[in-house]
FINUZA-743841 format. One line per 4 residues: number of its first residue (from 0); for each residue x, y, z of C-alpha. Coordinates in nm, 4 decimals, m for minus. Layout:
N
NUM) X:Y:Z ~ ...
This chain:
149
0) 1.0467:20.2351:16.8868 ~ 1.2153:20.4043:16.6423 ~ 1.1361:20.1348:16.3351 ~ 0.7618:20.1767:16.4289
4) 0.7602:20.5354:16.4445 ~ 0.9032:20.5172:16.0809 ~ 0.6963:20.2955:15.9509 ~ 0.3548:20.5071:16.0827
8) 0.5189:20.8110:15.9015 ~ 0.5762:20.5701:15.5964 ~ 0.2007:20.4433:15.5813 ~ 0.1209:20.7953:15.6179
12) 0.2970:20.8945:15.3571 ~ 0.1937:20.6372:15.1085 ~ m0.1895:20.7022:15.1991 ~ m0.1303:21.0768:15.0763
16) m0.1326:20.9600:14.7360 ~ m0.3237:20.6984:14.6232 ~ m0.4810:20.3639:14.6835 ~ m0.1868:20.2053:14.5020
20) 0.0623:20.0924:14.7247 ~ 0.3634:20.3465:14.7424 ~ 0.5690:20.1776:14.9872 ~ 0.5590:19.8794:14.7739
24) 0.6138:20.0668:14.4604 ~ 0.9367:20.2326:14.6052 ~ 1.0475:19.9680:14.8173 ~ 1.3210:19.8677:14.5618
28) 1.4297:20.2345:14.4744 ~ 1.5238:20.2682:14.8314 ~ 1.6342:19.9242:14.8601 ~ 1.5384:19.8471:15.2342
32) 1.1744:19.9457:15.4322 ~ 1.3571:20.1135:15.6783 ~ 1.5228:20.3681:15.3863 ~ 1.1976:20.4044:15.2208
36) 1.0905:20.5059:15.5315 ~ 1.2817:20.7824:15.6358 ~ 1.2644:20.9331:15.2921 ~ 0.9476:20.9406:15.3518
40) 1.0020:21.1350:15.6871 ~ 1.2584:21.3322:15.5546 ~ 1.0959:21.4214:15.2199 ~ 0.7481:21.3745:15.1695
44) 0.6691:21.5761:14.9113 ~ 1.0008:21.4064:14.7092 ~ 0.8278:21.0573:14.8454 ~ 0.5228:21.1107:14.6666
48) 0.6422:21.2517:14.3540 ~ 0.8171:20.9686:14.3136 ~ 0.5330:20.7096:14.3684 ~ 0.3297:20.9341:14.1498
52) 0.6372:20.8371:13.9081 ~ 0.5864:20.5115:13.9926 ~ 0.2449:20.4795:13.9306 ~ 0.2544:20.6930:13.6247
56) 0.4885:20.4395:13.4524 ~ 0.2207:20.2020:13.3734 ~ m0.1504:20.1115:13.2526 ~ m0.2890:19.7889:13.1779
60) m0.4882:19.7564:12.8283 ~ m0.6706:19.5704:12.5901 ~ m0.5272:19.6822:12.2435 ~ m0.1671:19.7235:12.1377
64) m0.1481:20.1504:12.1563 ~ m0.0312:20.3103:11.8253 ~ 0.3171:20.3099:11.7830 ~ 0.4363:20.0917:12.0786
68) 0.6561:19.7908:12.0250 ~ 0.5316:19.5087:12.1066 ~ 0.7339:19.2718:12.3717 ~ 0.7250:18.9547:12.5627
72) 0.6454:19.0207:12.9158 ~ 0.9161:18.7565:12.9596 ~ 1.1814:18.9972:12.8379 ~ 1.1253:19.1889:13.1738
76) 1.4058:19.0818:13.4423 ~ 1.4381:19.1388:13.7844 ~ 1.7358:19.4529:13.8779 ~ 1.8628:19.2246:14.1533
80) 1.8431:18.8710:14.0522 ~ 1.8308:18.8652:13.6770 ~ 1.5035:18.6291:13.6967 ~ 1.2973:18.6989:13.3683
84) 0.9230:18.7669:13.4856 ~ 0.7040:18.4131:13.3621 ~ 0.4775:18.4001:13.0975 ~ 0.2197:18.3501:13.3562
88) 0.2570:18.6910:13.4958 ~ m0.0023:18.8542:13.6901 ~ m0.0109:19.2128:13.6698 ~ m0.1006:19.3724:13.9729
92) m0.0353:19.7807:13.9333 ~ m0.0549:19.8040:14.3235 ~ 0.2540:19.6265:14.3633 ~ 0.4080:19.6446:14.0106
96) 0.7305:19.8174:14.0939 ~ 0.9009:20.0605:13.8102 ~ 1.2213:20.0250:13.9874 ~ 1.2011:19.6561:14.0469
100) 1.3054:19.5478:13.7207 ~ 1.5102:19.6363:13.3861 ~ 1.2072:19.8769:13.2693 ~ 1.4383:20.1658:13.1907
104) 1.7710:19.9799:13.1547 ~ 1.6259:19.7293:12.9249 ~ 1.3795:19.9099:12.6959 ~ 1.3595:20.2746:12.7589
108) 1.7171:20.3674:12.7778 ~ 1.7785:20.2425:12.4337 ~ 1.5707:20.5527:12.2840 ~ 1.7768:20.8956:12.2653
112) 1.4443:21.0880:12.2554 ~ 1.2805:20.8852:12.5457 ~ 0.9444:20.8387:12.3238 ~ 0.8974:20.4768:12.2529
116) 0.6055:20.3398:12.4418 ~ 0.6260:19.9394:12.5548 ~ 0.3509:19.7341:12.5184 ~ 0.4079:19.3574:12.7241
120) 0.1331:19.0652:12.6609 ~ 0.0616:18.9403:12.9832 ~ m0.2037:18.6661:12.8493 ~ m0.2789:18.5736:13.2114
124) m0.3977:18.9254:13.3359 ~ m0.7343:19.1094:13.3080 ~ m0.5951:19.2822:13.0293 ~ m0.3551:19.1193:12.7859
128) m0.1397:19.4063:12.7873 ~ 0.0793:19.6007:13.0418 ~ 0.1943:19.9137:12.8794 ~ 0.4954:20.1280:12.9506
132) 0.4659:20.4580:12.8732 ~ 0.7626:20.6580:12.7098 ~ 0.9707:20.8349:12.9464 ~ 0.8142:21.1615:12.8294
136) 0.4689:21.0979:12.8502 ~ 0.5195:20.9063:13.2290 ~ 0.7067:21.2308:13.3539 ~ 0.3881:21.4234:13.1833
140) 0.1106:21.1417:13.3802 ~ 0.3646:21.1872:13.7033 ~ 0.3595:21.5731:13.7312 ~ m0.0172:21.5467:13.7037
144) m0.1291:21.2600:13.9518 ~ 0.0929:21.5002:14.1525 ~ m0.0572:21.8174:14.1249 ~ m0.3934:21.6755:14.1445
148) m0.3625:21.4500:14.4550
């Protein structure tokens, strides 16, 4: 009874925000449904600034943005397994976790001033490109999908 009453308050939660699918976005953050869950109980105002987070890390494009560096969308590796993402990837920004893979650990973590926007082909998508914003600029994006939900 318990599991279902969390997981109400979790699709609650996740509908406060967005269409995009927070419980998927911070599934691996938590690491377990049941986790995600409760945070969301517990804290739903932290919950949703967090998926804002999570959707604020990404938009898919068309054109390489100014300045990014350019990557392989095969450089991107799962946080648990250590599976590279195929060149065949699908992005799908519902489900396109932040925390799922080596986004920060990988790429952004390299830059001391946390300004380097990624740019991943992802020939197989609607739009060749998946971009990662800079730290900075997806804190920026995150405090205002917040404020504005």
């Amino acid at each position: 009874m318990k599991r279902l009453f969390l997981l109400g308050m979790l699709v609650m939660a996740a509908s406060m925000v967005s269409a995009q699918n927070c419980a998927a976005l911070l599934l691996p953050y938590f690491g377990s449904a049941e986790l995600t869950a409760q945070f969301a109980q517990d804290h739903p105002e932290k919950f949703n600034y967090h998926c804002c987070e999570a959707r604020a890390a990404f938009y898919e494009s068309d054109t390489v943005p100014a300045g990014a560096e350019l990557r392989s969308i095969t450089e991107v590796r799962d946080k648990v397994t250590g599976v590279a993402l195929s060149a065949d990837f699908v992005v799908d920004l519902n489900t396109l976790s932040y925390y799922a893979y080596n986004f920060y650990e990988g790429f952004q973590a390299h830059h001391y001033y946390c300004n380097v926007t990624y740019c991943f082909s992802t020939p197989s998508s609607s739009h060749p490109y998946l971009v990662l914003r800079s730290i900075d600029d997806m804190k920026a994006e995150a405090m205002k999908l917040f404020e504005n939900r």
